[in-house]
N, C-alpha and C positions, 0 to 999 in steps of 0.2 A: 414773097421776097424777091419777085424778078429785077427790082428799082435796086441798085446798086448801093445808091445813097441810105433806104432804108437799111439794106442788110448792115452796112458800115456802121451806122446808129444802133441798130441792135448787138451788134458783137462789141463795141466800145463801150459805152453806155456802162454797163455794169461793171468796167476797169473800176473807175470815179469809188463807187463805194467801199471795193475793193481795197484802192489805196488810205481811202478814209482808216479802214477798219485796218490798215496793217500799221499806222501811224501815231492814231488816237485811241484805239480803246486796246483791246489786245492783239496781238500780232499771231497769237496762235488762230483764234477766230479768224483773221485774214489770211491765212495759210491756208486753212482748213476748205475758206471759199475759193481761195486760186485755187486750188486743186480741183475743188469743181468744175469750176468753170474753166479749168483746161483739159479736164478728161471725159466731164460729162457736158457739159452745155454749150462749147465751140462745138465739136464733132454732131451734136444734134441741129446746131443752126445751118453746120457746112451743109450737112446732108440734108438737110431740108430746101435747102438753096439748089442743090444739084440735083434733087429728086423734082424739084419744081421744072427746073428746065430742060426736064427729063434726059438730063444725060447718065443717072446712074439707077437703078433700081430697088427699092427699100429692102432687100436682100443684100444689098452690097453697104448698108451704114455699120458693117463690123468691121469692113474693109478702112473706115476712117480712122481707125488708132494704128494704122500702118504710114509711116507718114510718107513714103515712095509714094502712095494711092494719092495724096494732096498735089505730086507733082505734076500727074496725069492731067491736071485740074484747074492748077494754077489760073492759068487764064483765063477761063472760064467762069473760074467761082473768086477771082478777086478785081478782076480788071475789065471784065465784060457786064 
């Protein structure tokens, strides 16, 4: 995930169904998945992005539900 472009595809991408399912089928199943994927599945893609570019150490992916830790980062993991 060093290509920008990809990481951006991989964290949007899964929005799309997301809103499908909070829309059309039940809204609780689409809750159920935003939650996911904002507690569990961004903070593994972050850190996987920033362990790739070896700025932070698989030791510190508990540090990513700190959200101060994202700002350290910012630039790096969204615009570089």
């Amino acid at each position: 995930m060093k290509n920008l472009t990809i990481f951006y595809i991989i964290i949007i991408c899964p929005l799309l169904p997301i809103y499908y399912l909070m829309n059309n089928v039940q809204s609780n199943i689409g809750v159920y998945v935003l939650l996911f994927y904002s507690l569990i599945f961004r903070p593994i893609t972050d850190g996987l992005r920033l362990y790739q570019k070896k700025l932070i150490k698989p030791k510190d992916f508990v540090k990513l539900y700190n959200p101060y830790f994202y700002l350290k980062f910012f630039k790096d993991l969204y615009l570089k």
